[in-house]
LUMKENU-312512 format. One record per atom (N, C-alpha, C, CB): residue in three letters; chain; atom name; y, z, x. Coordinates in pm, whole numbers, plus 50000, padded with zeros to 5 digits. Atoms other than C-alpha are relative to their C-alpha. Glycine has a CB too. Layout:
% residues N
  residu  chaine  atome      y      z      x
     ALA       A     CA      Y      Z      X
...
% end
This chain:
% residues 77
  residu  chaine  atome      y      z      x
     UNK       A      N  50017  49960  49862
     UNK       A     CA  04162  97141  14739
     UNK       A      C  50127  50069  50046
     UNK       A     CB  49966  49878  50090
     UNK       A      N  49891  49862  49922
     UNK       A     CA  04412  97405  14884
     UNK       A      C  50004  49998  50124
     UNK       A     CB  49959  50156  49983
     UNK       A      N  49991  50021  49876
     UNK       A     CA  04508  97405  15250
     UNK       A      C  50147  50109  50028
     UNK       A     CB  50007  49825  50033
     UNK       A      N  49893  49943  50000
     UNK       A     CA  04745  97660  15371
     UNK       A      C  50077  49952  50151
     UNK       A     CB  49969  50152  49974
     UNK       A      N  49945  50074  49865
     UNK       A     CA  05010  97488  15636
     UNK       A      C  50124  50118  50057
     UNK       A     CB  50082  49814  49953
     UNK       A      N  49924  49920  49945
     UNK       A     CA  05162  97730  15892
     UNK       A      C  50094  49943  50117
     UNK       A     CB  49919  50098  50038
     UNK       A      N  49914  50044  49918
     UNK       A     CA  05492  97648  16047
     UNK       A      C  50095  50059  50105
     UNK       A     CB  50052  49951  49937
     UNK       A      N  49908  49946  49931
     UNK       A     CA  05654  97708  16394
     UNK       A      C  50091  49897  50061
     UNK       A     CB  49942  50085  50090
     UNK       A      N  49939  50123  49954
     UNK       A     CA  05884  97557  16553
     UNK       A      C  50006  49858  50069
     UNK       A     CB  50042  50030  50036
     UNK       A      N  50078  50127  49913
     UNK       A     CA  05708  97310  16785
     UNK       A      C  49886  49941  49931
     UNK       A     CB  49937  50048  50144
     UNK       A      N  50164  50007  50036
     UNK       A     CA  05380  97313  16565
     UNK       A      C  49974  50018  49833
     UNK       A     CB  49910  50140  50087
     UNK       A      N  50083  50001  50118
     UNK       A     CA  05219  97271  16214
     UNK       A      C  49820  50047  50007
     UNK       A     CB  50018  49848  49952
     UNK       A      N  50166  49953  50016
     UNK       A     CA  04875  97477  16163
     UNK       A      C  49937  49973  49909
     UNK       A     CB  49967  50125  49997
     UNK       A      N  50085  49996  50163
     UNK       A     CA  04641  97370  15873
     UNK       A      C  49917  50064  50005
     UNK       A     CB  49936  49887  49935
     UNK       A      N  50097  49892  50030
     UNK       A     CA  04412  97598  15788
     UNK       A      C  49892  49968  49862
     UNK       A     CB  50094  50137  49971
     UNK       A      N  50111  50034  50125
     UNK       A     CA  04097  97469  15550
     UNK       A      C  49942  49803  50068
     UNK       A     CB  50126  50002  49776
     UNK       A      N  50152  50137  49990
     UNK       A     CA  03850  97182  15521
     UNK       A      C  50096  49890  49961
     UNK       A     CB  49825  50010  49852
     UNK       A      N  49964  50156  50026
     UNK       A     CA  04042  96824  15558
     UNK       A      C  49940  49862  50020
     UNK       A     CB  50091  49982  50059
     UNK       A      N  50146  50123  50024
     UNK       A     CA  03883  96490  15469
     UNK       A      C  50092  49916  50123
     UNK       A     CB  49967  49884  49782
     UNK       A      N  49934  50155  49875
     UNK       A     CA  03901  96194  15725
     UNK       A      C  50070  49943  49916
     UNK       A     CB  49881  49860  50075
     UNK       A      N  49906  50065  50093
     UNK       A     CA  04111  96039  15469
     UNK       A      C  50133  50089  50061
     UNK       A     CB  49957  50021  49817
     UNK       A      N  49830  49930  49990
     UNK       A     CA  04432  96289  15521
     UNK       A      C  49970  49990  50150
     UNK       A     CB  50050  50197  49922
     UNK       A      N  49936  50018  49845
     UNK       A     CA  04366  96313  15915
     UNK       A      C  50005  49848  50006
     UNK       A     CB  49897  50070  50142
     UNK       A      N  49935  50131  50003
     UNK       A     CA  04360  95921  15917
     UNK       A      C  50144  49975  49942
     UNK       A     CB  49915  49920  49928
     UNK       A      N  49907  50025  50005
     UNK       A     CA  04683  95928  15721
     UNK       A      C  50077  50114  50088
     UNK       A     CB  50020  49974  49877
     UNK       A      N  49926  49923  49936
     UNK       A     CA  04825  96182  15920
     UNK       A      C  49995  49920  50142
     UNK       A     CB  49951  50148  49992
     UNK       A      N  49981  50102  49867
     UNK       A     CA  04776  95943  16241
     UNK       A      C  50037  49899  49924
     UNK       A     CB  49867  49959  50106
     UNK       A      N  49948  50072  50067
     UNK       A     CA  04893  95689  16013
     UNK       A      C  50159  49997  50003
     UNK       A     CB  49945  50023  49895
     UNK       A      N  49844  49943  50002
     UNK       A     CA  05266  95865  16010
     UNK       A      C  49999  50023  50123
     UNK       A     CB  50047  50132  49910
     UNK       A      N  49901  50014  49856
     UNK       A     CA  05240  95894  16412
     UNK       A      C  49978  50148  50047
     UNK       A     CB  50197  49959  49972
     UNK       A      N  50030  49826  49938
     UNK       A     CA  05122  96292  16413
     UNK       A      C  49893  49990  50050
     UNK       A     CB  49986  50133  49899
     UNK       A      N  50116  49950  49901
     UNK       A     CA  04887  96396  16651
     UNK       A      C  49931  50144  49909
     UNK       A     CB  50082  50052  50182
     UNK       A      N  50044  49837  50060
     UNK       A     CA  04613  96624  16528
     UNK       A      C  49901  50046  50099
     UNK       A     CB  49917  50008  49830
     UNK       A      N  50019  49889  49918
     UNK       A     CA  04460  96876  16719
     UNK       A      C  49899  50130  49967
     UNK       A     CB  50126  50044  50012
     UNK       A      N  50047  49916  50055
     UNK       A     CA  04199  97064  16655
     UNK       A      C  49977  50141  50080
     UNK       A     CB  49902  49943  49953
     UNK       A      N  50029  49859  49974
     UNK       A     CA  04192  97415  16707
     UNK       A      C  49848  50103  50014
     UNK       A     CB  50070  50045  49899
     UNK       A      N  50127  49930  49983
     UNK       A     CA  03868  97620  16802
     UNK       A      C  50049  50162  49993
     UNK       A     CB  49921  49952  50152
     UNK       A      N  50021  49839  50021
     UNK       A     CA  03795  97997  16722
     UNK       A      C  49947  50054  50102
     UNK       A     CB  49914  50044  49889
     UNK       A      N  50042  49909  49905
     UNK       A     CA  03680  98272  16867
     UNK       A      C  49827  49965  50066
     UNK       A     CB  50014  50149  49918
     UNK       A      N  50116  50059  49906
     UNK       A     CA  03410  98210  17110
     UNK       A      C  49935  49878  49970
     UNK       A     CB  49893  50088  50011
     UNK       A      N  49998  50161  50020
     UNK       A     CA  03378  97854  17033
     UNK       A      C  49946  49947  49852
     UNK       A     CB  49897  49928  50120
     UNK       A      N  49983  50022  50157
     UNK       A     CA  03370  97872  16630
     UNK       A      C  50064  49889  49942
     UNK       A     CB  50070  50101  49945
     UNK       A      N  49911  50086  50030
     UNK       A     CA  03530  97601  16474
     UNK       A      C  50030  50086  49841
     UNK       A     CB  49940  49828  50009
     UNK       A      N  49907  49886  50059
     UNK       A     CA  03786  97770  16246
     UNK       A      C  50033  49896  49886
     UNK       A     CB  50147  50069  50106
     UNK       A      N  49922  50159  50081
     UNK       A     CA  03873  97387  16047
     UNK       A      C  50139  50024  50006
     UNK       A     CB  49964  49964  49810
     UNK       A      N  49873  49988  49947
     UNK       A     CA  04213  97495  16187
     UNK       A      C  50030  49866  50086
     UNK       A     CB  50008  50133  50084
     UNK       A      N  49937  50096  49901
     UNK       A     CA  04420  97194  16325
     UNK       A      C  50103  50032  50013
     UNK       A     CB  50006  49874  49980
     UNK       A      N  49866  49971  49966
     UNK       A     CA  04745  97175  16511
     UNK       A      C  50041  49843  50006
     UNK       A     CB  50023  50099  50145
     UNK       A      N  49845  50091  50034
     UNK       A     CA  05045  96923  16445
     UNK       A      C  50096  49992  50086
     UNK       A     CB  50083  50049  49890
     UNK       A      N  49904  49967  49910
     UNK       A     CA  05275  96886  16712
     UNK       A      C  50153  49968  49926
     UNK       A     CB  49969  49914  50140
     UNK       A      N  49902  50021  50040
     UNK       A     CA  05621  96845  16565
     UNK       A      C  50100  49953  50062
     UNK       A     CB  50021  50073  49958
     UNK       A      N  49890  50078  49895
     UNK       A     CA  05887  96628  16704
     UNK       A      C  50143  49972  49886
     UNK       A     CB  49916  49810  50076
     UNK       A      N  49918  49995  50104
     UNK       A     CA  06185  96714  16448
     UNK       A      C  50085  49877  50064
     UNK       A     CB  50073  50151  49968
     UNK       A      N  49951  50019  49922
     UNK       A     CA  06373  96531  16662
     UNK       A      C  49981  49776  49962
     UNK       A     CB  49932  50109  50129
     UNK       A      N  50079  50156  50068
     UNK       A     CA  06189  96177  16577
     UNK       A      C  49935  49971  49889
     UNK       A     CB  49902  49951  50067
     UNK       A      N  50080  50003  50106
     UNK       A     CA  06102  96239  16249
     UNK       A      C  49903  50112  49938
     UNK       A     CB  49936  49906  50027
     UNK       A      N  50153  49980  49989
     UNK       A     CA  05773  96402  16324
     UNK       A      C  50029  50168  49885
     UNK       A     CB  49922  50021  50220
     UNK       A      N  49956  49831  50034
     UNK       A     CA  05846  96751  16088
     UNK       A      C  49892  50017  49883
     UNK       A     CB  50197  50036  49932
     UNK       A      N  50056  49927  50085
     UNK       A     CA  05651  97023  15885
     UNK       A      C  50010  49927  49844
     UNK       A     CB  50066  50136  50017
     UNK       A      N  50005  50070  50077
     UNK       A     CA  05746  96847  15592
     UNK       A      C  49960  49863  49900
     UNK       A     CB  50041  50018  50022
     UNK       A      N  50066  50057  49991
     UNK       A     CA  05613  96521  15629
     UNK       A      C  49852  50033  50012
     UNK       A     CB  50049  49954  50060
     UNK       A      N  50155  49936  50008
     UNK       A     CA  05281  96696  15699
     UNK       A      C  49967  50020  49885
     UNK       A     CB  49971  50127  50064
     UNK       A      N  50032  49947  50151
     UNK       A     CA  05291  96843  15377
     UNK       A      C  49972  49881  49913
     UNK       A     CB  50128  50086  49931
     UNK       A      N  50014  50063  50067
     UNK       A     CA  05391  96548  15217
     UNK       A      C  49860  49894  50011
     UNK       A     CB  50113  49965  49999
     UNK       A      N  50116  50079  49959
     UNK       A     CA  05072  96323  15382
     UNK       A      C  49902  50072  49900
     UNK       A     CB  49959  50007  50173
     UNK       A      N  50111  49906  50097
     UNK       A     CA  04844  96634  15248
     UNK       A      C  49990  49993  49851
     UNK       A     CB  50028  50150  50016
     UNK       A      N  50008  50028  50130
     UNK       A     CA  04970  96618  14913
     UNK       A      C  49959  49841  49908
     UNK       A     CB  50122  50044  49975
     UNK       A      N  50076  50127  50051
     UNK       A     CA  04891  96240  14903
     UNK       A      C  49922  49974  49988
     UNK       A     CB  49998  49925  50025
     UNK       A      N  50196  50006  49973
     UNK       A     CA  04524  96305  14985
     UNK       A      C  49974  50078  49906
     UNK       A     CB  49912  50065  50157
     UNK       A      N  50034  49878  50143
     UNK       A     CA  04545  96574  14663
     UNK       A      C  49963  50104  50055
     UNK       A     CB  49875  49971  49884
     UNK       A      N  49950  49822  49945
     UNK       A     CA  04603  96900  14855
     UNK       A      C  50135  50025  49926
     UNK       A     CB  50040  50023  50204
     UNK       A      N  49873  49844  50024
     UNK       A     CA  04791  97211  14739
     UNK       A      C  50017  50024  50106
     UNK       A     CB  49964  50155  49925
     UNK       A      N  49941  49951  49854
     UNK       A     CA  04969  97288  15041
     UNK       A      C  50057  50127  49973
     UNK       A     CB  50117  49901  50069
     UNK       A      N  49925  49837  49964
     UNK       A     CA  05061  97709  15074
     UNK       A      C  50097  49966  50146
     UNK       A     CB  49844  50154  50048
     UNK       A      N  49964  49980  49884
     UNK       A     CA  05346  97696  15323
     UNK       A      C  50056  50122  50064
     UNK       A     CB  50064  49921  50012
     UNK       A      N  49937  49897  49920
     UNK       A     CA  05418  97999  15559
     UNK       A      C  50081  49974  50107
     UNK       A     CB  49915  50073  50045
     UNK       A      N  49906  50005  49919
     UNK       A     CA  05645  98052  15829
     UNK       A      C  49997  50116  50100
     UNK       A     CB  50113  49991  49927
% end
């Protein structure tokens, strides 16, 4: 499974089909997920990550959750 994770500074984007398994561990680690909607009310399987570098909360850890659920994570920037 492949997932490409896009990072800004406040925010983590995933992009692809994630199982309730990785968003449960991803509220598991304390991230908020967020799902993102498309164009005229599409669902895109885009979620958002809020990032709190600050307390932990970072792009990195995301990744690492994903890769525990057996995602390939692509990261951009």
């Amino acid at each position: 499974m492949n997932v490409i994770l896009t990072v800004s500074n406040q925010a983590a984007n995933i992009v692809g089909k994630l199982s309730k398994c990785a968003i449960a561990m991803l509220h598991q680690a304390e991230y908020s997920v967020i799902r993102q909607e498309g164009e005229r009310g599409y669902t895109t399987n885009a979620l958002t990550v809020p990032l709190e570098p600050e307390t932990g909360l970072t792009w990195q850890g995301v990744k690492l959750c994903l890769e525990n659920c057996g995602y390939r994570v692509q990261v951009k920037s």
